[in-house]
C-alpha positions in Angstrom: -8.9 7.1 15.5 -6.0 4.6 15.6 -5.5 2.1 13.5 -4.8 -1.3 15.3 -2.6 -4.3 13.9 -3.9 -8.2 14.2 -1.0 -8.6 17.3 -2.1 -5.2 18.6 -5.7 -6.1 19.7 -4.4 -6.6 23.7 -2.9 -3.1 23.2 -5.9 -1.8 22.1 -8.3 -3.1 24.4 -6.2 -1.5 27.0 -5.8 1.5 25.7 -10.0 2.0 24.9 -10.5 1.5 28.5 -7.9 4.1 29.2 -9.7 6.2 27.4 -13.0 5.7 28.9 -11.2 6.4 32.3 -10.0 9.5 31.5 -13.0 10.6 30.0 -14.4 10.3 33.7 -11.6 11.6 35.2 -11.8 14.7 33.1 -15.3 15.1 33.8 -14.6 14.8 37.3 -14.1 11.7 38.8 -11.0 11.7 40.5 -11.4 8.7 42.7 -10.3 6.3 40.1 -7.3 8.6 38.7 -4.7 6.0 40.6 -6.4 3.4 38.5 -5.8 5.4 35.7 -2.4 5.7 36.4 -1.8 2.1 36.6 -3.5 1.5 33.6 -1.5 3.7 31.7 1.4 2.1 33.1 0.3 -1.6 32.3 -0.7 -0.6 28.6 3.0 1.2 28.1 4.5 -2.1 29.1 3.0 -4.8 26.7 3.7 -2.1 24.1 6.7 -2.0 24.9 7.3 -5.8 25.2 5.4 -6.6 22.3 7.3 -4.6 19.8 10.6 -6.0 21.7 9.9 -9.5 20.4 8.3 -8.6 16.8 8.8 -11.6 14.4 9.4 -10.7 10.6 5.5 -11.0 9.6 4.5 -8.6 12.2 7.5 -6.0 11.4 6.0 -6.5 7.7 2.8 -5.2 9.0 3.9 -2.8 11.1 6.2 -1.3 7.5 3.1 -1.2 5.6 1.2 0.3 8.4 -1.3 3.1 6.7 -0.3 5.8 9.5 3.6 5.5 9.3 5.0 8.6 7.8 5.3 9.1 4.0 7.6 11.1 1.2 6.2 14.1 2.1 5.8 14.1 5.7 9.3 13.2 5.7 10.1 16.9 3.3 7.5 18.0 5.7 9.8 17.8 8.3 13.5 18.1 6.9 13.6 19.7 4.0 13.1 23.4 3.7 12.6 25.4 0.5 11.4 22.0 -1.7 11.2 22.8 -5.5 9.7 19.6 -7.0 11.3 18.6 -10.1 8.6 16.7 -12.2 8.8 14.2 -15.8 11.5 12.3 -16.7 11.6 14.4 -20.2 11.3 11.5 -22.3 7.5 10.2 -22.0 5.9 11.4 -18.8 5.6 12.1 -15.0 5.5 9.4 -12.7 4.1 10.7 -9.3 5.1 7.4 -7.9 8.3 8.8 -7.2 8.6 12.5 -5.9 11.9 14.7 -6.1 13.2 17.5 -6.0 15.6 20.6 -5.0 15.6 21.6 -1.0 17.9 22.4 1.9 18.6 19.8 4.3 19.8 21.7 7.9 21.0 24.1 5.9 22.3 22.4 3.0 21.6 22.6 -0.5 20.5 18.2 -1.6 18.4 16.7 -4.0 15.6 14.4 -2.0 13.9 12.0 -3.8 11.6 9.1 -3.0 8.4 6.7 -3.0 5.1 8.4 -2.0 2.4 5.5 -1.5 -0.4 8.4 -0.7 -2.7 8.2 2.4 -5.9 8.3 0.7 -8.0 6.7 -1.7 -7.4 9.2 -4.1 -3.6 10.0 -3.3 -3.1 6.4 -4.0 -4.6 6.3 -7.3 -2.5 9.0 -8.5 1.1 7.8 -6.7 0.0 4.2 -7.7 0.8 3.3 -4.2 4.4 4.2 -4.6 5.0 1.5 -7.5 6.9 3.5 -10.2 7.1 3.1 -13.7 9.9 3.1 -16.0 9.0 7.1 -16.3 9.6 7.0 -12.5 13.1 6.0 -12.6 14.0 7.4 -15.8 13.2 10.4 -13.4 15.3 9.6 -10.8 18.5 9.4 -12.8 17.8 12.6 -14.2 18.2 14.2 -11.2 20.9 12.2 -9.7 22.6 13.4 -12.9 21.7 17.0 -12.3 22.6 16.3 -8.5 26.0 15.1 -10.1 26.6 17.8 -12.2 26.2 20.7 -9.5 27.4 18.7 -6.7 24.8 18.3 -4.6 24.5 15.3 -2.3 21.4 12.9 -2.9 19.0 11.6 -0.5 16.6 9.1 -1.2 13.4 7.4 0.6 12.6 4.0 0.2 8.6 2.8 0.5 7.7 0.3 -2.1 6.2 -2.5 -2.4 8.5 -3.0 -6.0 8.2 -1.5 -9.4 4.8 -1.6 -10.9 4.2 -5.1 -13.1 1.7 -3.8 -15.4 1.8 -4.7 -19.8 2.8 -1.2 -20.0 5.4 -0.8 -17.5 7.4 -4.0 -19.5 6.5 -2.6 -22.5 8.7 0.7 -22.1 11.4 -1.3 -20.4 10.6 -1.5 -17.2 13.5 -3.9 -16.6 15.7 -1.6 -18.6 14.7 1.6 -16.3 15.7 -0.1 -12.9 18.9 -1.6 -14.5 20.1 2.4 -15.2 19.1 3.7 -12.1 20.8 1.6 -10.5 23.9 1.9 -13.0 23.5 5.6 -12.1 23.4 5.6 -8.3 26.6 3.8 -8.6 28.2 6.2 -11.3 27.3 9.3 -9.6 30.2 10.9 -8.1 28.1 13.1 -4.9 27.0 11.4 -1.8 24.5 9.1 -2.1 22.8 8.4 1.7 19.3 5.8 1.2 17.1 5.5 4.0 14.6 2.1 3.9 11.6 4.0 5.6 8.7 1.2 5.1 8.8 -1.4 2.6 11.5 -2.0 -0.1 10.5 -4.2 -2.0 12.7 -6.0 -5.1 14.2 -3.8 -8.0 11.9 -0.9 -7.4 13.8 -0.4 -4.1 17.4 -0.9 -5.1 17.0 1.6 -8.0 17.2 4.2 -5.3 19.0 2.2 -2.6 22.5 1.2 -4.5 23.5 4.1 -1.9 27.0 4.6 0.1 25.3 4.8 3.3 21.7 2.3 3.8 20.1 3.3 6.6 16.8 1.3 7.5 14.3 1.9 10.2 13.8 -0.4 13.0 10.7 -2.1 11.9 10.9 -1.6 8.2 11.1 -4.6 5.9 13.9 -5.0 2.6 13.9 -7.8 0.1 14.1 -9.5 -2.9 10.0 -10.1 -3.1 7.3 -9.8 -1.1 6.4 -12.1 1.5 3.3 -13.0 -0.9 4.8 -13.5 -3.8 7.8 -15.6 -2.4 4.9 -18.1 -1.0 2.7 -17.9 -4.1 5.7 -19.2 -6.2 7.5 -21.4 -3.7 4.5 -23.2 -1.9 1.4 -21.9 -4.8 -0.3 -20.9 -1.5 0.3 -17.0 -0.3 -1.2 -18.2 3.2 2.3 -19.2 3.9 3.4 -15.3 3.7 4.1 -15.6 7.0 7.1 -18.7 6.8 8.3 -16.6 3.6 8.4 -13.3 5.6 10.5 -15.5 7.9 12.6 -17.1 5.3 13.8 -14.3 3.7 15.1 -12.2 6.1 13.5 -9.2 5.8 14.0 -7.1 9.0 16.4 -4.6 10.1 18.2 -7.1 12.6 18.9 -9.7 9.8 20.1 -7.4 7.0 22.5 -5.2 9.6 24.2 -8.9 9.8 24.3 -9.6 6.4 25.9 -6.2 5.6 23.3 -5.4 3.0 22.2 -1.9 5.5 24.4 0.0 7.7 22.8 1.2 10.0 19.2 0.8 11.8 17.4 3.6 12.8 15.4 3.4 16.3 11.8 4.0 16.4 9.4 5.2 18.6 8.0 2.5 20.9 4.8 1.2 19.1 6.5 2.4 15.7 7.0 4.9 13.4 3.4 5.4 12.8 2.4 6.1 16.8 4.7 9.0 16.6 5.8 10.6 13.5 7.3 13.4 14.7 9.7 11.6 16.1 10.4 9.4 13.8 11.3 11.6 11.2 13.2 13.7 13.6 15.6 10.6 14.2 15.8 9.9 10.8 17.0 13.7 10.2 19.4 13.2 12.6 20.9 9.3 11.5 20.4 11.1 7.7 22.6 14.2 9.2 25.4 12.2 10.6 25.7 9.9 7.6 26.1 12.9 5.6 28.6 14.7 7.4 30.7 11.2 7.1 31.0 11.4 3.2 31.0 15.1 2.3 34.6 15.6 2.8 35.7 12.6 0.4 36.8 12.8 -3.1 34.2 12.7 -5.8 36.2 9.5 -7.3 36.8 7.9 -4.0 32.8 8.0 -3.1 32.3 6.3 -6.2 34.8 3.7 -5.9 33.5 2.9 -2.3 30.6 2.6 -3.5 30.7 0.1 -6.2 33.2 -2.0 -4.2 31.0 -1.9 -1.3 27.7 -3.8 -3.7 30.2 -5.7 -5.8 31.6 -7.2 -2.3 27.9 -8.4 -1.2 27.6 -12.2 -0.9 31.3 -13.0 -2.5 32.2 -14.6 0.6 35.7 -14.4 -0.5 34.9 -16.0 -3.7 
């Protein structure tokens, strides 16, 4: 059964009488098959003009959405021949980041990425896709093994930021996310970063400090989370909504601000009414990106790089 947003309860009372009318017309009843039709037609339309005027709350929703496709429906669906590469070989595994070896249309790549898991129990053991220091410590080992055999990296953002817990700060959580990052921009491979759901704070840039940031249309990328920004600004997280706004989370606002590069369309209704496609035009944005960098010089990618996140918000400074 479908899972309907707040904003999508017109939506969805059109489309459960759509449903009851073709249940009649399939058993039979085709005298109200034209109505059907129309039906069909009318509930297409305020889909399609509701997700035309999304505000940045609702695209926050719609990012977080528990149907929209996740790390591994994503390897599911592009990467062939995945070996997953596990522990950061220092104190443990962290399944809150998932990577690993795989050919991406027929090239060799190392994929890595959140992975929020879909169930109750999936969740428990990804921690909902907020990593600990073992998590990143992770990451740079295989962007570092990805460096070392030349293999371009791809990563997949979907978190809600880097897990806050005693522990977490106790092994240097801060520490973890400061050398990711350091490595993503020391790497000397293409490094292409897709913003697939949420990315939230640190724990997103530690995979994101990328050559090429691709974002999907209704995805969300910032600094904090809409909650937390009005729990510390107003001490009342009702006002998630004027923060959501505030910050400038969407694809539209950080394609102007030069902190993505490039949005990626989504299926009418969003990523999460149609997967398959989805992650098809992801492949394909992920694809083209690629092709863009492979031919430069190992130096040259990494020189682009760091200019291109030392550049942000000097204004000419």
């Amino acid at each position: 059964m479908r899972s309907y947003l707040e904003f999508e309860k017109p939506i969805a009372e059109l489309e459960a009488k759509i449903a009851e009318l073709r249940q009649l017309v399939d058993s039979g009843n085709t005298d109200i098959a034209e109505d059907l039709e129309k039906l069909e037609a009318k509930a297409a339309q305020q889909l399609q003009a509701t997700y035309a005027r999304l505000g940045a709350w609702q695209k926050t929703q719609v990012a977080r959405h528990q149907d929209r496709p996740h790390f591994a429906d994503y390897v599911a669906g592009l990467i062939e021949d995945f070996v997953p590469l596990a522990g950061d070989r220092n104190f443990a595994e962290d399944a809150a980041i998932v990577g690993g070896l795989g050919r991406f249309r027929g090239r060799a790549v190392m994929v890595m990425g959140h992975e929020k898991g879909r169930t109750t129990e999936s969740r428990l053991k990804h921690n909902f896709g907020m990593a600990k220091p073992e998590g990143y410590r992770k990451a740079i080992r295989l962007m570092r093994m990805a460096d070392r055999f030349r293999l371009p990296v791809i990563t997949l953002v979907d978190t809600a930021g880097a897990y806050p817990g005693v522990q977490a700060e106790e092994r240097g959580q801060a520490e973890a996310i400061a050398r990711a990052i350091d490595c993503c921009l020391d790497i000397r491979v293409p490094l292409v970063a897709a913003i697939v759901g949420e990315g939230g704070s640190g724990g997103a840039v530690a995979l994101a400090a990328a050559n090429r940031v691709l974002m999907f249309e209704h995805a969300i990328y910032s600094v904090i989370s809409p909650e937390g920004c009005a729990a510390i600004l107003w001490n009342d997280g009702s006002k998630a909504q004027d923060a959501a706004e505030a910050l400038r989370v969407t694809a539209e606002d950080l394609l102007k601000l030069k902190v993505v590069d490039e949005i990626v369309k989504e299926p009418i209704g969003g990523a999460h009414r149609d997967p398959t496609r989805a992650i098809a035009a992801l492949g394909d944005a992920l694809e083209a990106n690629l092709r863009g960098l492979l031919g430069q010089e190992p130096g040259s990618l990494r020189e682009a790089r760091r200019r291109k996140f030392l550049d942000m918000g000097s204004y000419g400074l």
